[in-house]
C-alpha positions, 0 to 999 in steps of 0.5 A, spaced: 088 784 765 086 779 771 091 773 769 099 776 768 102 769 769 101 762 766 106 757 768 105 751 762 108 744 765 112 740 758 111 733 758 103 731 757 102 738 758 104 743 753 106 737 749 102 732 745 104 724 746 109 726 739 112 731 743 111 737 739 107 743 740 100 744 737 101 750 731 095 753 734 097 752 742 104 756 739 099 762 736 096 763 742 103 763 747 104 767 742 098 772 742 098 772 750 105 775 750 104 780 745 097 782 750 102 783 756 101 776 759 108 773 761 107 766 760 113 761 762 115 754 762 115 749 769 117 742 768 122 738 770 126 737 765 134 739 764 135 746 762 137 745 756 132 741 754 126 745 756 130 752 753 129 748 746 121 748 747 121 756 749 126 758 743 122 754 739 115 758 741 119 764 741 119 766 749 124 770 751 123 769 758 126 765 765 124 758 765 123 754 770 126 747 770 129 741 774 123 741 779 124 748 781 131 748 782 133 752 777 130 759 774 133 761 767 133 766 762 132 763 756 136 768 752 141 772 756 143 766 760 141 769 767 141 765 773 135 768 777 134 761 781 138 755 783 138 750 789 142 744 789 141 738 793 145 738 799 152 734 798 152 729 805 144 727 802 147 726 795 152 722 798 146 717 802 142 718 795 146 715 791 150 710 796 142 707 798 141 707 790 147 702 789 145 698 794 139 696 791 141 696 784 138 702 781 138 706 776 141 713 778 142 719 774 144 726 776 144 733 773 151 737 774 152 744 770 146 742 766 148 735 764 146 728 764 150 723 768 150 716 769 154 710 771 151 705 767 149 706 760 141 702 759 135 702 756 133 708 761 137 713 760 137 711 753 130 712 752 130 718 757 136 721 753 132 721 746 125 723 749 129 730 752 133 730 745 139 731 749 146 726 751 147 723 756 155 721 759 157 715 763 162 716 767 165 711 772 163 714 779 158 719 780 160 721 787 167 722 784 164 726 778 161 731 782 167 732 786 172 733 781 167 738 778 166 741 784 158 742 784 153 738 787 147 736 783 141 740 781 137 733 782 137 725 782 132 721 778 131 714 778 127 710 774 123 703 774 117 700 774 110 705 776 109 701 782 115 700 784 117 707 783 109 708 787 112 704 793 119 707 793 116 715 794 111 712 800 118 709 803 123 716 801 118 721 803 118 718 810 126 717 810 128 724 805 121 728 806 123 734 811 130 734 807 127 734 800 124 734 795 122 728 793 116 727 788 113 723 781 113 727 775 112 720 770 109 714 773 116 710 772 120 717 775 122 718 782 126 725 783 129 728 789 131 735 789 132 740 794 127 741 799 126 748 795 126 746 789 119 745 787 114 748 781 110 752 787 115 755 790 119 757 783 113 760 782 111 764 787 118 767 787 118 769 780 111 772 780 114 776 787 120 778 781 115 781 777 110 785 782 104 779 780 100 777 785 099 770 786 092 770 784 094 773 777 098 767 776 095 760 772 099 754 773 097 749 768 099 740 770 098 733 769 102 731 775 104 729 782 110 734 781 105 740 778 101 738 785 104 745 788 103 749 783 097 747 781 095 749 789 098 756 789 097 759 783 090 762 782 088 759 778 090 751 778 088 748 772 089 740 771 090 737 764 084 732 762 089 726 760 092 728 768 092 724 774 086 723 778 089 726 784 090 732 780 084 733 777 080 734 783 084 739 787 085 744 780 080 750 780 079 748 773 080 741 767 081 742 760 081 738 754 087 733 753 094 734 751 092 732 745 087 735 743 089 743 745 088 743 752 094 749 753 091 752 748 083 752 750 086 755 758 089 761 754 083 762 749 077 762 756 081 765 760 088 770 757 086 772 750 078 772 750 077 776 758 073 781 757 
């Protein structure tokens, strides 16, 4: 069996616009892991939220969320993988967030926090069918619970989110990781926390190599992942930048691209 591995991105990926999974694309995860093949989600989304997805297409498996940060087993709850952004670059993020009247919203023990209930966190809440709380001072939430976020999302227009990453990549780069998941997100994570480097160390977890790995995105924060794995394949409805560095393009997250990889490449292999 060439292919052990598949990491499917969520958001425009594995989900169609509507947000649901495809009943065939389920059918064909599930053929995949009966053939032997772990396949396993990467996304940017919380936990909770990307473990929803998992349970619904019944893997029982470690997922990767939060950008990478967080490597979790669905079921037994085992933590495998977990990087939290450093407290004094949490502190001059968000303080530098503030300064420009941006929206800011953090993750701590896997939950949503912001200051300002808006239409971002409300939209942002309902498309991840998770809450959110408002509190009144974030660095002060972070202290008394004593943790540090998993990441720090912050959410405007795509061109000012464009712009904003160019600006942040310079000042936070060798800090961390900053990257666009939608058009209109700015995220920042621990400098070890990306879909890449999340996969290598779980594909190193279960003895595959790199080339047994597929790694399926449409995104500048599947970018990496996409790189290492052997073979890196970009949704039809991805950017263009991703598209010409994948190995291979499929159909359209509408129109069962995840499902077409699985049957050319998993379940049909001679």
């Amino acid at each position: 069996m060439k292919y052990k591995l598949v990491a499917i991105d969520l958001d425009d990926t594995l989900l169609r616009d509507d947000l649901k999974i495809s009943p065939q694309t389920i059918e064909a995860i599930q053929e995949a892991v009966k053939k032997g093949v772990t396949v396993t989600l990467a996304t940017g989304r919380m936990f909770q939220s990307a473990a929803q997805y998992a349970k619904e297409i019944q893997l029982d498996v470690p997922i990767i969320t939060y950008q990478g940060a967080l490597i979790k087993n669905v079921l037994s709850g085992e933590v495998l993988y977990e990087r939290l952004l450093p407290y004094d670059l949490t502190i001059q993020v968000i303080q530098e967030l503030r300064q420009q009247n941006k929206h800011i919203q953090i993750y701590l023990h896997d939950e949503l926090i912001v200051e300002s209930h808006n239409k971002y966190v409300e939209k942002y809440s309902k498309a991840s069918n998770v809450p959110f709380k408002k509190v009144d001072d974030l660095i002060e939430t972070m202290d008394k619970l004593q943790t540090k976020p998993l990441k720090i999302i912050t959410i405007d227009e795509p061109e000012v989110i464009k712009g904003m990453e160019k600006e942040w990549q310079t000042k936070y780069g060798d800090l961390a990781h900053v990257t666009i998941s939608k058009p209109d997100f700015l995220e920042i994570s621990h400098r070890e926390a990306s879909k890449g480097q999340a996969i290598q160390y779980l594909a190193q977890s279960k003895g595959i190599t790199m080339d047994q790995v597929i790694a399926i995105g449409d995104s500048y924060n599947d970018r990496d992942m996409i790189e290492v794995a052997g073979l890196g394949v970009a949704m039809g409805n991805g950017h263009p930048d991703i598209k010409a560095l994948a190995d291979y393009v499929t159909k359209t997250n509408n129109d069962h691209g995840v499902w077409e990889v699985l049957q050319k490449f998993v379940l049909n292999e001679e």
